[in-house]
N, C-alpha and C positions, 0 to 999 in steps of 0.2 A: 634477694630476687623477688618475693612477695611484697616487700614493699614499692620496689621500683611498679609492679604488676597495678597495685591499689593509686601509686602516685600518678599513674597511665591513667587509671579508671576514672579518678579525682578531677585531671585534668582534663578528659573526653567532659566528663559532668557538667564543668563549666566551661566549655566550651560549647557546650549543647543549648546550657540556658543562654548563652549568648547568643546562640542562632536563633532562638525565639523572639530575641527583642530585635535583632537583627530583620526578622521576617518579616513583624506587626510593619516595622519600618519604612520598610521599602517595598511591602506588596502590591501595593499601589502605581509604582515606574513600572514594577514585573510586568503587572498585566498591562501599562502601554506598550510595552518592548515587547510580550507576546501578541497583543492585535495588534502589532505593525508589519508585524511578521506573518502570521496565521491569515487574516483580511485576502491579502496578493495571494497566498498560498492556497486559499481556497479559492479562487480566480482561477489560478492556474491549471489545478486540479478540476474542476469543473470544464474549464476549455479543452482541454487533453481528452478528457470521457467523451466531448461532443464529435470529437472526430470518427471513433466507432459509432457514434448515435446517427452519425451526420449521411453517414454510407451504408446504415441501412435504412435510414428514409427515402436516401433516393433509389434504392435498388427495391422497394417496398413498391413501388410505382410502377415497377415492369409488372409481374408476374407471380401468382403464389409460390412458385419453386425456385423464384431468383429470392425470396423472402427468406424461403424456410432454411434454403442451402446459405445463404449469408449469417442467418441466426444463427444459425449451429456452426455454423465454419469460425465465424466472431467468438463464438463461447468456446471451443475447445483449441482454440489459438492462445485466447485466453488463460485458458488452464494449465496449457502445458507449455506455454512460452512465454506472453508477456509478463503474464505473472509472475513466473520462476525467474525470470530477468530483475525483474522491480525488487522479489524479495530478497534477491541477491546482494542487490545496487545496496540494501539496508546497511549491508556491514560496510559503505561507505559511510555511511553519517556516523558509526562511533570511533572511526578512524581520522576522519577526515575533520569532524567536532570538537574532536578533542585535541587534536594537533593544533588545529588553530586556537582554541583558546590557549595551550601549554606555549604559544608564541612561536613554535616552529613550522612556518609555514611554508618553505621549501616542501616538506611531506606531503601537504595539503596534493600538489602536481604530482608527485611521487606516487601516491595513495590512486587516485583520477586513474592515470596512465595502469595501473595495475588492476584497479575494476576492470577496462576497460578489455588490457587481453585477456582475463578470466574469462568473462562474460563471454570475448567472442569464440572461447575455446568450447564454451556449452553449446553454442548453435549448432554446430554441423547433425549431432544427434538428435535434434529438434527438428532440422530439415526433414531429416531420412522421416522423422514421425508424422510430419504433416505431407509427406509427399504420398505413402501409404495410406492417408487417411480415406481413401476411397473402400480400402479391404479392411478396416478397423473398426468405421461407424457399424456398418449392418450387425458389427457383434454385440453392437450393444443395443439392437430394436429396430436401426435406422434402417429407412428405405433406399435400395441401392444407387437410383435416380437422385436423390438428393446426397449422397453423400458421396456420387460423383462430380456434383456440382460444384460441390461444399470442398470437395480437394482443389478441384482449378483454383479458386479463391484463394484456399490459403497455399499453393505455390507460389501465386502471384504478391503473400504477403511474406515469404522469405527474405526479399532484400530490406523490408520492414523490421524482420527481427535484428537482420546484421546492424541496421543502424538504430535500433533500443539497446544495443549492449553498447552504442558508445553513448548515444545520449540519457539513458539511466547514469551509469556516473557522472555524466556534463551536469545533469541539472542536481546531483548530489552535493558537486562539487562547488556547484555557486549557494546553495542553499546553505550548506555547512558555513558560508561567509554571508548568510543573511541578505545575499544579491537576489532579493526577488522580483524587483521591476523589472529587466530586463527578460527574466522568463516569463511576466506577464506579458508585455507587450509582444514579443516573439510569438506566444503560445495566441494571442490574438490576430497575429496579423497570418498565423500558420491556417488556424481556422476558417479565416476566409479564403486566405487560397486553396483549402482544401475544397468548400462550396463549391469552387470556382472547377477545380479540377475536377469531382468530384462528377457534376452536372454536365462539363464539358466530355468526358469521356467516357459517361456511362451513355448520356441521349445525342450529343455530333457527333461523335466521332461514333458511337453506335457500339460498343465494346461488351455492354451490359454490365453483367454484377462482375465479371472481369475487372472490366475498368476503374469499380469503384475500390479496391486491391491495389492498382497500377495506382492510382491516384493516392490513397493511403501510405504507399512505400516510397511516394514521393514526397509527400509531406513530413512524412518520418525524415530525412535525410535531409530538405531543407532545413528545418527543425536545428537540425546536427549543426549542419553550418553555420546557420546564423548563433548559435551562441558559441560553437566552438571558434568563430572569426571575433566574437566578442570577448572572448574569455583570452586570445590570443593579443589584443592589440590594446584592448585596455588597460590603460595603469592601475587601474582600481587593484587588478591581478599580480602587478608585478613583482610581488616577493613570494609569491602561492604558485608563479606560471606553471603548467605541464608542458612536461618534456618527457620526455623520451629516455630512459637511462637502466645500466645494468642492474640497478635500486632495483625497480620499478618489478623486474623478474626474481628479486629476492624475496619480496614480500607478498608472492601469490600464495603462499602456502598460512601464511597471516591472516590474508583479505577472505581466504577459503572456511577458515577457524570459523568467521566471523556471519561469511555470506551464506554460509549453508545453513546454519539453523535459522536464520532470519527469513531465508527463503522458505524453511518449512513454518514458520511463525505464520506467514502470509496465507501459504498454498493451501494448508490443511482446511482453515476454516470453507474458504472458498472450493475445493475437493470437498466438504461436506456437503455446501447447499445445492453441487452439483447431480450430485447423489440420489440428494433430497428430490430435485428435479425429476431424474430417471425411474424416481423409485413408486414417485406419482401418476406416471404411466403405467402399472400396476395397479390402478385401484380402479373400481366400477366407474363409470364416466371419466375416463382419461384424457377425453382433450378439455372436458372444463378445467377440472382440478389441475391439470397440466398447464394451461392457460392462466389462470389464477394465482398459481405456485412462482409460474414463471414471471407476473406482474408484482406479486409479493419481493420477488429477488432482485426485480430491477428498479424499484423504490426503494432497496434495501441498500442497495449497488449506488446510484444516486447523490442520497443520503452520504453513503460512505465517502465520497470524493468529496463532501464539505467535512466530514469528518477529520479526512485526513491531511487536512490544511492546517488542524488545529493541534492535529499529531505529530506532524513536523518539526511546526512552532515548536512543542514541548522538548523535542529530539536535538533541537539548535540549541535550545536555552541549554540544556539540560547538559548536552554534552563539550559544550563551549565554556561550562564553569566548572565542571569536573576536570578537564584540562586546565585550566585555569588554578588549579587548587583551591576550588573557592566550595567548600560542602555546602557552607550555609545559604550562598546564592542558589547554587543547585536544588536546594530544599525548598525557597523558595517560587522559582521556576516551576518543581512542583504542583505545590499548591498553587501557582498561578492559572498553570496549566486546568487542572482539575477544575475550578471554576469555570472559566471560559468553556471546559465540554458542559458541563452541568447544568451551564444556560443555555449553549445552545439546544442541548439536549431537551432540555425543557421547553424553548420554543416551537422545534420543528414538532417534537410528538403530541402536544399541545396543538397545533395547527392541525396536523392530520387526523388527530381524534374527530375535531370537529367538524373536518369536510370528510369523515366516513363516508357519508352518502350521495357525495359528487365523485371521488374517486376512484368510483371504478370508470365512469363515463370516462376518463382522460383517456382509458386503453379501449377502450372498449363499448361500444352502442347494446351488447347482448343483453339482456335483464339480468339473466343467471350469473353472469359473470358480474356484474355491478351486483347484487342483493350478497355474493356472497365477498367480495372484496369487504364490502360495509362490517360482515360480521370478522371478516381476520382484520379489518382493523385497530382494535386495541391488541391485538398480536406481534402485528407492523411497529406499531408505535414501541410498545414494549423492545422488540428488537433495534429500531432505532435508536431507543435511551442506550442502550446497551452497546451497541456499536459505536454510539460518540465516546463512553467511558474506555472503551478497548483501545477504539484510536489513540487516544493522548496516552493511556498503559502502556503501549504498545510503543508510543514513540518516546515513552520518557527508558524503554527497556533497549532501544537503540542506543538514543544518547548513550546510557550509561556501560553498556558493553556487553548486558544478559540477556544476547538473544537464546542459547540454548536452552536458560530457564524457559522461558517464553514458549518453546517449541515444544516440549515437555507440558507444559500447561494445557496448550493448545491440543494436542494428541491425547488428553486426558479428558479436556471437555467435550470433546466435539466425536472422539470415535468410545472412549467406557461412557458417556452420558448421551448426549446428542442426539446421534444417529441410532441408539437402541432404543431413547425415549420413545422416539422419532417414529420408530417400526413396529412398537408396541402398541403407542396410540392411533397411529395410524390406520394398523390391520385388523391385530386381535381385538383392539376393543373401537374399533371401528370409527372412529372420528375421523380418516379420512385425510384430507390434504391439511385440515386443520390440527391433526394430531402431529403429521409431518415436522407443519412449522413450529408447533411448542418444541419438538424436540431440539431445530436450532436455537430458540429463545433458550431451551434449557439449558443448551451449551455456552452459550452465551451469557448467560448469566453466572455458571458455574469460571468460566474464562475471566470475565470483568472483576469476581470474588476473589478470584486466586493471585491474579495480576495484582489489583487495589494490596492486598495482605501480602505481598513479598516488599509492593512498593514502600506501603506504610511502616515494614521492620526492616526496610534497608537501613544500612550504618553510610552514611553520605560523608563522612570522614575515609573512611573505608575506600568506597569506590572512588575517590577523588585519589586514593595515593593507588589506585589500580590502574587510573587513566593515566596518570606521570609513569606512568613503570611500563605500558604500554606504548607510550609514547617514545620514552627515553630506553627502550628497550636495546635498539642498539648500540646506544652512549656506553649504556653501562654495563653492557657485552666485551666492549671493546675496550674498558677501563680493566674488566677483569681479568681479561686476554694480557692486558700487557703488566699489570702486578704479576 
């Protein structure tokens, strides 16, 4: 038995050093196959974010209370919906990745269809929260006139949520097959009619910050259509199609395994820096700091939607050769990944370092508020390196299938470190909104370490025969069933 054990080890051994020269090899294709990927992905991502960006600039043009009730209506819609939506959709990409690469791509539809009534079995609970949201905000500070505004709003963005729990797996589901043009173009041509919508309903038709809600749930659902009519009549799809089937209700208790810690992989960080926000309203000068904190999060926010074009990227590779049987490509992918953040990481924080002293003007004409943006920016930037390494962690721990490690990490950095650095520097030793954010950089930093060190002593032999066994799980159910 010991020897079979050592001829096991012998053979891992070289197999290992054959995945090095394997890697030198072809690192180089990797990272064209990841920028071709990643490029559109961050396109996409970026169009998608403009659409919240897009309807509160124009509801910014009524009135300071059509402002403040949309900011805040956007942000805790965010929090507790489209987020929890997105990070659900997560445990589609290591199901749906890896099926496709393992060559069974009937699943791929199978898997789609099964996000899709999950997801929409979460909403109704989410409704009842945002429909209360008038008797909720004030407990947390809000003033009752805006957080009666701030509910109209997000009633009007409920038919929004029904159609991100199908369109979170639609765009899961083309990604996992590396179909990213067509959700560029879509995600372009949605943006402009959202403009379009957007202006038309908030100032003709006179509807106000209303309207720009009516027009967002509109876009949402166009959205839905055009790539669910693409995903239906293209051949590109035709051995992946979704349908509809008794499957599809077998494997919620599967996609649930999967989507629930992925959704707390997401939520937590973003539940932190919300936190961080509120908690900044507590400190002496609360609408600077508040103001400040809040422009720190949205360069942070930003940033993260290029980030996570390149997280994706690494979630496709990653788990399209894990299915595949393929470790040593997976290893690869990898390391491709990791590069590709490292640079961009280095460009954008690099960039911002250097216009410290322009970018507060971009929010803001106040002095106070630009002189102290200048000083949290090597803060900013630090957070930024850090969010680009999380991203691709974070997407190669999809691929691969360890979202609960990841959630675990995550609830370790961000609530024992983060948020107590966070409160400590903040209060007691008085730094203030700049103590705040060390505390996220803290987490953040402690998150990107813990991710990097599971990733670097993964066994990718390993999880490459967890993904077939995932996959072929009920092959060889049903093989055991009938021996």
């Amino acid at each position: 038995m010991q020897k079979k054990e050592m001829d096991k080890e012998i053979a891992q051994t070289v197999e290992d050093e054959k995945t090095w020269e394997v890697t030198w090899g072809t690192f180089g294709r990797e990272l064209k196959k990841e920028g071709f990927i990643a490029a559109p992905m961050v396109a996409v991502s970026v169009l998608q974010y403009l659409l919240q960006f897009v309807s509160m600039i124009m509801v910014g043009h009524l009135d300071q209370l059509s402002l403040s009730s949309v900011a805040i209506a956007i942000s805790f819609t965010n929090v507790t919906g489209f987020s929890l939506l997105s990070g659900m959709a997560g445990g589609l990409e290591t199901l749906c990745g890896q099926a496709f690469g393992a060559g069974q791509y009937h699943k791929l539809g199978t898997y789609t269809c099964t996000a899709m009534l999950s997801l929409l079995l979460v909403c109704p609970p989410i409704c009842v929260l945002w429909i209360f949201f008038d008797k909720l905000l004030p407990l947390v500070g809000q003033d009752p006139l805006i957080s009666l505004e701030a509910r109209k709003y997000s009633v009007w963005l409920i038919p929004a949520l029904f159609g991100g729990a199908i369109l979170k797996p639609l765009t899961r589901y083309l990604q996992s097959q590396s179909s990213i043009f067509p959700m560029l173009l879509s995600s372009f041509a949605i943006l402009v009619f959202h403009i379009l919508a957007t202006w038309g309903f908030v100032y003709k038709v006179d509807l106000g910050s209303k309207g720009a809600a009516i027009a967002f749930s509109m876009s949402t659902w166009l959205y839905v259509i055009l790539l669910l009519f693409y995903a239906l009549i293209s051949s590109t799809f035709e051995k992946t199609r979704i349908t509809f089937s008794m499957e599809s209700l077998l494997h919620i208790r599967q996609f649930f395994r999967l989507a629930v810690p992925s959704a707390v992989m997401v939520c937590l960080k973003w539940w932190s820096c919300e936190l961080i926000i509120l908690l900044s309203g507590l400190l002496p000068n609360p609408k600077l700091e508040t103001s400040v904190l809040s422009i720190c999060l949205t360069i942070s926010t930003l940033h993260f939607t290029v980030s996570y074009g390149f997280g994706a990227a690494a979630s496709i590779r990653v788990s399209n050769e894990l299915g595949a049987d393929n470790p040593q490509a997976a290893r690869v992918a990898v390391w491709a990944a990791m590069f590709l953040s490292v640079t961009e990481a280095i460009i954008v924080s690099t960039t911002l370092f250097f216009c410290r002293h322009v970018l507060g003007h971009v929010f803001s004409s106040e002095k106070p508020v630009v002189d102290y943006i200048a000083v949290m920016a090597p803060l900013i930037c630090l957070s930024v390196f850090m969010d680009s390494l999380q991203a691709v962690l974070s997407g190669i721990a999809r691929g691969s299938g360890w979202q609960s490690i990841g959630a675990y990490v995550n609830l370790g950095a961000f609530y024992l470190v983060g948020l107590p650095v966070g409160v400590v520097l903040g209060f007691p030793l008085r730094l203030r909104g700049k103590g705040l954010w060390i505390g996220i950089v803290a987490g953040s930093v402690v998150q990107s370490a813990l991710l990097a060190l599971i990733t670097g002593f993964t066994n990718w032999s390993k999880q490459a025969r967890r993904a077939r066994e995932r996959v072929f799980v009920e092959r060889l159910s049903g093989d055991s069933e009938a021996n």
